[in-house]
ChimeraX commands (.cxc) that place a marker at each C-alpha (Angstrom):
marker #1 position -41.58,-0.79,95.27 radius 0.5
marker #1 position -41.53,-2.37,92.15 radius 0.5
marker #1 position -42.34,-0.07,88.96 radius 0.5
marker #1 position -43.60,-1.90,86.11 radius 0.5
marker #1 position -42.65,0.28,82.47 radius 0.5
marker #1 position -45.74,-0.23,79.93 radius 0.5
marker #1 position -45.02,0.81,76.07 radius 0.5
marker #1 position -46.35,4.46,75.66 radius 0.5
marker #1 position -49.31,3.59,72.88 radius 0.5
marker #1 position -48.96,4.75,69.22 radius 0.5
marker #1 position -45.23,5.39,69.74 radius 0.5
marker #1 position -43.52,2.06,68.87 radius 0.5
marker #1 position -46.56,1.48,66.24 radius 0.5
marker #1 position -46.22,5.16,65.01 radius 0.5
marker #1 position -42.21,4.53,64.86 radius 0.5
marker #1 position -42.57,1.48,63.05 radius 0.5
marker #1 position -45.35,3.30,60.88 radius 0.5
marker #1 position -43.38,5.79,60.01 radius 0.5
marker #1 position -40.40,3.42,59.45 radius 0.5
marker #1 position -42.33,1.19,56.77 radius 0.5
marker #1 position -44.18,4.49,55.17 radius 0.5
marker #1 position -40.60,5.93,54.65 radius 0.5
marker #1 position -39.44,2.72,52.81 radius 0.5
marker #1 position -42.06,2.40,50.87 radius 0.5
marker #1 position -41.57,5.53,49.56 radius 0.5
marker #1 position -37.36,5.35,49.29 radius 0.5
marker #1 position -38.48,1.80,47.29 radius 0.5
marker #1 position -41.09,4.12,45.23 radius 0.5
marker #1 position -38.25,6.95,44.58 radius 0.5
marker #1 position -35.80,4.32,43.91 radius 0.5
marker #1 position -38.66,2.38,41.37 radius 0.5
marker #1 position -38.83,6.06,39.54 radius 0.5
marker #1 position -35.24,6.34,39.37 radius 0.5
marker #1 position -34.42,3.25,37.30 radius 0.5
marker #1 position -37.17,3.60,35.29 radius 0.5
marker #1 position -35.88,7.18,34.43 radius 0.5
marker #1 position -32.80,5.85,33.85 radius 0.5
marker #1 position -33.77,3.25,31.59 radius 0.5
marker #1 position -35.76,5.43,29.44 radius 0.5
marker #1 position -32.32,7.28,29.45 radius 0.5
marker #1 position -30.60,4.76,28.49 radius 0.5
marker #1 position -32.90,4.20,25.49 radius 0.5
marker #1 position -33.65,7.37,24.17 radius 0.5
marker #1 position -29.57,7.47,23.97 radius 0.5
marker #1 position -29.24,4.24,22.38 radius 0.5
marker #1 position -31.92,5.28,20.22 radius 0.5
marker #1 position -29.74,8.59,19.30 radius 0.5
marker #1 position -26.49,6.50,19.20 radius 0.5
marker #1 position -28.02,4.35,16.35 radius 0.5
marker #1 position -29.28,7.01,14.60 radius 0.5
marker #1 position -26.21,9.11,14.85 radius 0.5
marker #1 position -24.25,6.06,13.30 radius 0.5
marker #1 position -26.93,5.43,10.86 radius 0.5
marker #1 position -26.56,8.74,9.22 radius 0.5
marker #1 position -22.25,9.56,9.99 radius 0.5
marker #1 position -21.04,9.43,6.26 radius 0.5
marker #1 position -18.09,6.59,5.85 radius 0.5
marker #1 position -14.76,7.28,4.52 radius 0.5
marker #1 position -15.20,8.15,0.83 radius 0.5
marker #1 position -13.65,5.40,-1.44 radius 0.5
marker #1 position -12.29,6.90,-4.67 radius 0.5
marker #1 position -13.11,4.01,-7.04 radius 0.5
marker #1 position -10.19,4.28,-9.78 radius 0.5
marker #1 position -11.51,3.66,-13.10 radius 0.5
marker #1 position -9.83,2.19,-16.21 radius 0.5
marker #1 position -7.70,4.51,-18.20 radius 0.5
marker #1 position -9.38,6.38,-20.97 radius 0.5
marker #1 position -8.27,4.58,-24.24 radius 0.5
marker #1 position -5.97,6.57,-26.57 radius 0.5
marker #1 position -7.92,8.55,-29.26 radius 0.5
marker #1 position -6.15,8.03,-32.58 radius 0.5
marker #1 position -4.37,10.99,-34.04 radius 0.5
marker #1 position -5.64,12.62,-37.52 radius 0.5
marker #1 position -1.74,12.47,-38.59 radius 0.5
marker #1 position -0.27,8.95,-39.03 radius 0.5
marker #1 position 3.00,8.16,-37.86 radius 0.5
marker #1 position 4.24,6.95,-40.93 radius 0.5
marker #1 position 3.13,10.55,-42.50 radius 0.5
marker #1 position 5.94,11.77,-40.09 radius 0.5
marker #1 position 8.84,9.58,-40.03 radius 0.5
marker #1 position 11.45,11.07,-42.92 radius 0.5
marker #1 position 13.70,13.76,-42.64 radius 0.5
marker #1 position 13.13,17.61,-41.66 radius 0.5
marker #1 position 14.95,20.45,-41.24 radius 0.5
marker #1 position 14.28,22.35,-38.53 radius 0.5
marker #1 position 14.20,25.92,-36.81 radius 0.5
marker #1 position 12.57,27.65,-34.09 radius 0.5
marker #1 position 10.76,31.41,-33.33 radius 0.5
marker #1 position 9.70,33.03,-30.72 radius 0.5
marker #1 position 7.57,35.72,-32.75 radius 0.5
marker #1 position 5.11,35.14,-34.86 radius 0.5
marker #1 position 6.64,38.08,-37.73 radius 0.5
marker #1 position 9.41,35.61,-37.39 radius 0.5
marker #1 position 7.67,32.34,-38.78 radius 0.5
marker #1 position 8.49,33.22,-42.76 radius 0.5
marker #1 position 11.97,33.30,-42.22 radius 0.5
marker #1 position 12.19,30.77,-39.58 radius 0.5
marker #1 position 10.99,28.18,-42.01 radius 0.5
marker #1 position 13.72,29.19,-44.89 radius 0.5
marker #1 position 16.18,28.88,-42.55 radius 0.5
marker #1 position 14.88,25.28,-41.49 radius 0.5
marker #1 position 15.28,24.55,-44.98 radius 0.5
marker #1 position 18.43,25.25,-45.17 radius 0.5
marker #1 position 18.92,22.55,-42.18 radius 0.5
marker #1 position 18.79,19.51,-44.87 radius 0.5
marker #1 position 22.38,19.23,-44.83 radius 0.5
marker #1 position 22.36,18.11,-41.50 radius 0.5
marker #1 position 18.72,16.82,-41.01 radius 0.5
marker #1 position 16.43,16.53,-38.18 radius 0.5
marker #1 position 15.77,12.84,-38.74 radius 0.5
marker #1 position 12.28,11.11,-37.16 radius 0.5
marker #1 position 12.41,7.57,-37.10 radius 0.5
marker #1 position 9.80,4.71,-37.05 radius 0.5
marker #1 position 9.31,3.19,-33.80 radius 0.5
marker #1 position 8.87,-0.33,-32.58 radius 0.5
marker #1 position 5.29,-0.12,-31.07 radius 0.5
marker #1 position 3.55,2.23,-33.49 radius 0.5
marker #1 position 5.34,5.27,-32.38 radius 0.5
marker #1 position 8.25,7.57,-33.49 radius 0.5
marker #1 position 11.61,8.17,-32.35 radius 0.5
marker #1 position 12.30,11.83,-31.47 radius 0.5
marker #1 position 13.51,13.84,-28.58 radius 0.5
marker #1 position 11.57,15.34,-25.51 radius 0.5
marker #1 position 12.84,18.28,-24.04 radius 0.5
marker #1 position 15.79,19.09,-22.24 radius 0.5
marker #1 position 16.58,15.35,-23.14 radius 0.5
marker #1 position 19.48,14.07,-25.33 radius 0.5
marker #1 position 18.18,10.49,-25.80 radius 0.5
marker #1 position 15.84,9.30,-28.33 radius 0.5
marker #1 position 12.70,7.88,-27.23 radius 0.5
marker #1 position 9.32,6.19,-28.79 radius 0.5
marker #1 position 6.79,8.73,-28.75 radius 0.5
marker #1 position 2.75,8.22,-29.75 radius 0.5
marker #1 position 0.80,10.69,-31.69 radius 0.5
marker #1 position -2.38,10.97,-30.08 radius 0.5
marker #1 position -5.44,12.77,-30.87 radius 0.5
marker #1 position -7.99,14.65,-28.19 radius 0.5
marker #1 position -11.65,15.16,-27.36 radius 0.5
marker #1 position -11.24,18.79,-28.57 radius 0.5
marker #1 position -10.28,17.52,-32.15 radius 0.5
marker #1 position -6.02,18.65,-31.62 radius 0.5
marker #1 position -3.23,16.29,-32.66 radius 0.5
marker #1 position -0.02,15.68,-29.77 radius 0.5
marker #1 position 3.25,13.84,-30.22 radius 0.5
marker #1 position 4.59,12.87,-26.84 radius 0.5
marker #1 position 4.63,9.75,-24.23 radius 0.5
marker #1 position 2.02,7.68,-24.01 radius 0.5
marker #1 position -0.77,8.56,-21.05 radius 0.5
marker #1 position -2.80,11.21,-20.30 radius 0.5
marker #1 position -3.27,13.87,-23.39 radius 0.5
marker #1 position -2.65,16.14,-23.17 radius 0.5
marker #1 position 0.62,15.52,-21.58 radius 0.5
marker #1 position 3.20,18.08,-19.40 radius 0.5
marker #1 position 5.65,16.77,-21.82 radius 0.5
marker #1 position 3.47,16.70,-25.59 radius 0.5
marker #1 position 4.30,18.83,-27.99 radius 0.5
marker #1 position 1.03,19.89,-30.15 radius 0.5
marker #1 position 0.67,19.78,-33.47 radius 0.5
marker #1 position -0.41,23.56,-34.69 radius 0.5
marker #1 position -0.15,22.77,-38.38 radius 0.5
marker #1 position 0.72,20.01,-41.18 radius 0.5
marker #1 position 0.10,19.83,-44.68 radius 0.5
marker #1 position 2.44,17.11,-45.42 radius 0.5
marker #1 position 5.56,19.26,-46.39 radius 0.5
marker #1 position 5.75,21.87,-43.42 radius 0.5
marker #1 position 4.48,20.90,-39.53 radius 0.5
marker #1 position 4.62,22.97,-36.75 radius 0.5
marker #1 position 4.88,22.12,-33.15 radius 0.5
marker #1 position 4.46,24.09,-29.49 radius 0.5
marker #1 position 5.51,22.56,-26.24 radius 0.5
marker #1 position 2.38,22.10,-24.04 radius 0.5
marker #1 position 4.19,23.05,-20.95 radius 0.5
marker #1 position 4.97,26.99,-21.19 radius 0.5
marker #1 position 8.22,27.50,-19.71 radius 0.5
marker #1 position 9.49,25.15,-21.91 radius 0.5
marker #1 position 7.73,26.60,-24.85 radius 0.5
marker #1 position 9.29,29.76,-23.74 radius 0.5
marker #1 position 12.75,28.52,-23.74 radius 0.5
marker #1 position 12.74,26.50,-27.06 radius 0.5
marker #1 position 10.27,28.45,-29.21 radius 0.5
marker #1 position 8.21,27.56,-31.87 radius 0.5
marker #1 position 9.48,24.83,-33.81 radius 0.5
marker #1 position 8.92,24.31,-37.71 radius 0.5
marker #1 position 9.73,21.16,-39.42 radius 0.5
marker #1 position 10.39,21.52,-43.17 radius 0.5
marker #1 position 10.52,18.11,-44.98 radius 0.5
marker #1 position 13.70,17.80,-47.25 radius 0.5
marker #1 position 13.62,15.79,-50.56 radius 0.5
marker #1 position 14.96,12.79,-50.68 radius 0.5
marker #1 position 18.58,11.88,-50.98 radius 0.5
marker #1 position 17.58,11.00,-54.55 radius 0.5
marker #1 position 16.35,14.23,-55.70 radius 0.5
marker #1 position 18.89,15.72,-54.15 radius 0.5
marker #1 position 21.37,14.44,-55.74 radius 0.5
marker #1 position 19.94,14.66,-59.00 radius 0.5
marker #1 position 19.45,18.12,-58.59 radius 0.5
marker #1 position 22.99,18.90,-57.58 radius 0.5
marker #1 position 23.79,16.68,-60.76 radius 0.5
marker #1 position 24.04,18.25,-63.95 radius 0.5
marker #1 position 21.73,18.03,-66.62 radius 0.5
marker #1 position 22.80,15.96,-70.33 radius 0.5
marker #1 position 22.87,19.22,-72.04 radius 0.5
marker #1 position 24.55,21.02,-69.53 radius 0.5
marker #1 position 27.43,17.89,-69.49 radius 0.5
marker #1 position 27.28,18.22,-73.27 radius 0.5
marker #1 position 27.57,21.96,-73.44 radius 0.5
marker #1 position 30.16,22.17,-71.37 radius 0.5
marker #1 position 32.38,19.31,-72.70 radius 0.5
marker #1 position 32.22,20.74,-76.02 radius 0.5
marker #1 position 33.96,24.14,-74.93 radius 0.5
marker link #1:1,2 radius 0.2
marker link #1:2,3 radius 0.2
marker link #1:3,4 radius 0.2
marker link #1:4,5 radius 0.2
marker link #1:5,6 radius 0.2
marker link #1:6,7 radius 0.2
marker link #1:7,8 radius 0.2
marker link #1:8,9 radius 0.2
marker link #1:9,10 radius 0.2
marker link #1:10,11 radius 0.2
marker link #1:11,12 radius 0.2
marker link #1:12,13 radius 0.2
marker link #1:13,14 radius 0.2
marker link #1:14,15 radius 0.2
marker link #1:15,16 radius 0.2
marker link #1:16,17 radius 0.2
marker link #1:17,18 radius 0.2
marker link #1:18,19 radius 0.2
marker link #1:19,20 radius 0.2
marker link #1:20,21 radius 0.2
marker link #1:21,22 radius 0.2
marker link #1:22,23 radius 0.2
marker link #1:23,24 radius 0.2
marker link #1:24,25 radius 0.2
marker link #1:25,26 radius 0.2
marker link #1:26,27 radius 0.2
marker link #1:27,28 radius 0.2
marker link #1:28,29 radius 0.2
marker link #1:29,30 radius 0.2
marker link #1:30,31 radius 0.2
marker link #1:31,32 radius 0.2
marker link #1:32,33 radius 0.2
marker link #1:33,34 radius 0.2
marker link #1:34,35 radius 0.2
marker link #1:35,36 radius 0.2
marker link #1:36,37 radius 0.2
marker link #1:37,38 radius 0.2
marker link #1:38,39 radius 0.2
marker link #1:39,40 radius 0.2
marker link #1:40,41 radius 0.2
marker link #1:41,42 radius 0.2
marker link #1:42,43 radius 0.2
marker link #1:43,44 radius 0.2
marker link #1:44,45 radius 0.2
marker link #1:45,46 radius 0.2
marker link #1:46,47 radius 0.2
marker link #1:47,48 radius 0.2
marker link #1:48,49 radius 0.2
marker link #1:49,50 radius 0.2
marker link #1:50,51 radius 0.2
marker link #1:51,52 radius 0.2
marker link #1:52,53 radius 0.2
marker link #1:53,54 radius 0.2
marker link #1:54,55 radius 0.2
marker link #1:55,56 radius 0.2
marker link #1:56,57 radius 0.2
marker link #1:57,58 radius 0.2
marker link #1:58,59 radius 0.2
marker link #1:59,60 radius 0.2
marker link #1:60,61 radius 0.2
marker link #1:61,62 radius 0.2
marker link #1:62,63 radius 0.2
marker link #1:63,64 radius 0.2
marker link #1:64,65 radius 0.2
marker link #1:65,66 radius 0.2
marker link #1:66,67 radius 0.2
marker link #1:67,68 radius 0.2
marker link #1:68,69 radius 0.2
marker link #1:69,70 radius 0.2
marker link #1:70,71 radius 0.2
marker link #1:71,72 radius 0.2
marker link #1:72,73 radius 0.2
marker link #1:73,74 radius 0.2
marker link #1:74,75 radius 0.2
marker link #1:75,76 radius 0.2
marker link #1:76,77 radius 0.2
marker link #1:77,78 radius 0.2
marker link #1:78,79 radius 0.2
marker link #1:79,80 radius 0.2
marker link #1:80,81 radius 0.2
marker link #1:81,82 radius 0.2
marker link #1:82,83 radius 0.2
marker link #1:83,84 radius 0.2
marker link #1:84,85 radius 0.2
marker link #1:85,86 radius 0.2
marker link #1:86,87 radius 0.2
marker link #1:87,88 radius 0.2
marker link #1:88,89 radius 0.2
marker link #1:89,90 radius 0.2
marker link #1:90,91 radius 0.2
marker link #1:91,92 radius 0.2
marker link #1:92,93 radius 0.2
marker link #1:93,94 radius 0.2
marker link #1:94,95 radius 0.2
marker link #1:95,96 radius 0.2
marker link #1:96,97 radius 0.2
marker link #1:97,98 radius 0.2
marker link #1:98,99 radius 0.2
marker link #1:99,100 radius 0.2
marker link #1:100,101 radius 0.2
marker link #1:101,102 radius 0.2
marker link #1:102,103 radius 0.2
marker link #1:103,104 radius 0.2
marker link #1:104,105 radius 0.2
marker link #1:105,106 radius 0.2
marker link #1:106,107 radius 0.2
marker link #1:107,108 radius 0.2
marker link #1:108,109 radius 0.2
marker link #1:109,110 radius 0.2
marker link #1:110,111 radius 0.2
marker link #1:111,112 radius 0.2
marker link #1:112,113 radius 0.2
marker link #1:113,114 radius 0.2
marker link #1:114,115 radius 0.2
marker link #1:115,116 radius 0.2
marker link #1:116,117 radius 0.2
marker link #1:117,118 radius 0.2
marker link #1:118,119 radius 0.2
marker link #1:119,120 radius 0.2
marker link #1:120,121 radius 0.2
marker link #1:121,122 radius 0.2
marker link #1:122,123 radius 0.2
marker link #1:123,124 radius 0.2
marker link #1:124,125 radius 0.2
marker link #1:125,126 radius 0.2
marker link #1:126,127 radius 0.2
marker link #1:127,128 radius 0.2
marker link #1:128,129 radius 0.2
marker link #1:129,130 radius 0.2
marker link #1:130,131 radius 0.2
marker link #1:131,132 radius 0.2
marker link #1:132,133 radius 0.2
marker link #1:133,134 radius 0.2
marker link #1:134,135 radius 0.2
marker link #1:135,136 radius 0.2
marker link #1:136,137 radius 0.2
marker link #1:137,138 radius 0.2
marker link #1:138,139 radius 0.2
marker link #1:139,140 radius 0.2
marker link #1:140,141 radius 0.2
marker link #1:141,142 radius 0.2
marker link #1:142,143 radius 0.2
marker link #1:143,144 radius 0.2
marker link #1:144,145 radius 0.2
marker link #1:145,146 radius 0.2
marker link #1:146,147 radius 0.2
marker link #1:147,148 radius 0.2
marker link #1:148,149 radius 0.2
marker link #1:149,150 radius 0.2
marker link #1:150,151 radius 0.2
marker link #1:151,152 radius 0.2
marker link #1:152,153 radius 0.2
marker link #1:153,154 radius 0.2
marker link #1:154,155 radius 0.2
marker link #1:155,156 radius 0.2
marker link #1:156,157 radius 0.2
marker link #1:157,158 radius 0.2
marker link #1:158,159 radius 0.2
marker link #1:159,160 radius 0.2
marker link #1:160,161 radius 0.2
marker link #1:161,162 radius 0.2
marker link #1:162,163 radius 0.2
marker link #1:163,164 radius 0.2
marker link #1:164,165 radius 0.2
marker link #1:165,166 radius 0.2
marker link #1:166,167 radius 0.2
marker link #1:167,168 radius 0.2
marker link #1:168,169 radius 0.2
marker link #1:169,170 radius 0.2
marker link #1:170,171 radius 0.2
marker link #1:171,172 radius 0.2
marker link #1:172,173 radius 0.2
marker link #1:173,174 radius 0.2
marker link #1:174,175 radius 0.2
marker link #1:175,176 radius 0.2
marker link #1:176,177 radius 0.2
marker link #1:177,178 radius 0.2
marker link #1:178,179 radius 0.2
marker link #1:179,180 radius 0.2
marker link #1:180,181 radius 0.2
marker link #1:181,182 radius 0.2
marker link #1:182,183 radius 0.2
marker link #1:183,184 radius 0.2
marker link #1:184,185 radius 0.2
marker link #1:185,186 radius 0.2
marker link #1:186,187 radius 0.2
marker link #1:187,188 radius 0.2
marker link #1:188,189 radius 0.2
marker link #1:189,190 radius 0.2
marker link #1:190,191 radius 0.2
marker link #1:191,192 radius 0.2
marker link #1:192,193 radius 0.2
marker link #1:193,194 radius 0.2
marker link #1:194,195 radius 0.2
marker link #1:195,196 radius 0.2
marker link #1:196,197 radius 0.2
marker link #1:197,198 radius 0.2
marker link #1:198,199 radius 0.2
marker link #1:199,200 radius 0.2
marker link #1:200,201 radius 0.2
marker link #1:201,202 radius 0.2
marker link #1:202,203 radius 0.2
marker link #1:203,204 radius 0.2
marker link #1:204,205 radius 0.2
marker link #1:205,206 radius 0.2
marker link #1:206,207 radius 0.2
marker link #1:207,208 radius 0.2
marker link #1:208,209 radius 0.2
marker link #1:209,210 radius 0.2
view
């Protein structure tokens, strides 16, 4: 007997149904899905470029010119000469200080004129003679020191000058601990030295007569 097999209706169409609905659907999922992602991909573009937009850069220190030097009330050449010199630590000290400095003309402190504008004296803790500016400041004080920024670790400031007596402090206050106060007493010239050690023509005459 021969037995002829005939397709069950509705289940190959419903298979192939279902098969088509189903990839429609994956293709529909799949359509969502890279649209999601691309508006991902934007909205972290979009956050990339803005986060770069407002990162501060490196901060470039632009190094301006050096201020210029302001000029110093007291004139080298009102300097230069010979001094004698002391130093005190105490202020009750400063009236005998400058006696003794004074007394230091016999073996003067001597400031010489420099090549560039400048005097020749010593910085601290240095036994070598150097060209040193006097330079003035913004707040109206005098310095004598190295040329640069004023005022200077190694300056010395002018406290006082009337053209016979200065005074000078160390900016730096160890140092100005260790040397003091200084005074600067100007001594006469070798001129009116010696005529003062000289006697006078009466004197000379007085005394040759004896």
């Amino acid at each position: 007997m021969l037995l002829t097999l005939r397709p069950i209706e509705g289940v190959g169409v419903g298979r192939g149904c279902v098969s088509a609905g189903a990839a429609d659907r994956t293709r529909g999922k799949s359509s969502m899905l890279n649209r999601s992602f691309g508006w991902s991909l934007l909205a972290l573009s979009a956050l990339a470029v803005s986060g770069c937009s407002t990162t501060p850069g490196p901060q470039v220190s632009a190094s301006g010119p050096p201020e210029p030097e302001i000029p110093a009330r007291v004139r080298p050449t009102e300097i230069v000469g010979r001094w004698g010199y002391a130093a005190y630590h105490k202020p009750e000290d400063r009236t005998r200080t400058e006696a003794n400095a004074r007394g230091q003309c016999k073996q003067p402190y001597v400031i010489g004129q420099g090549t560039n504008g400048g005097v020749m004296m010593y910085l601290a803790d240095s036994s070598e003679l150097q060209e040193l500016r006097l330079k003035g400041s913004s707040a109206g004080r005098d310095y004598i020191g190295p040329a640069g920024r004023t005022p200077g670790p190694q300056d010395r400031e002018i406290v006082s000058f009337d053209g016979r007596v200065m005074v000078l402090n160390y900016v730096d206050a160890e140092v100005d601990g260790r040397y003091g106060t200084g005074i600067f007493v100007r001594c006469a010239p070798r001129a009116a030295q010696e005529n003062a050690a000289a006697p006078r023509p009466a004197q000379a005459n007085a005394a040759s007569s004896r």
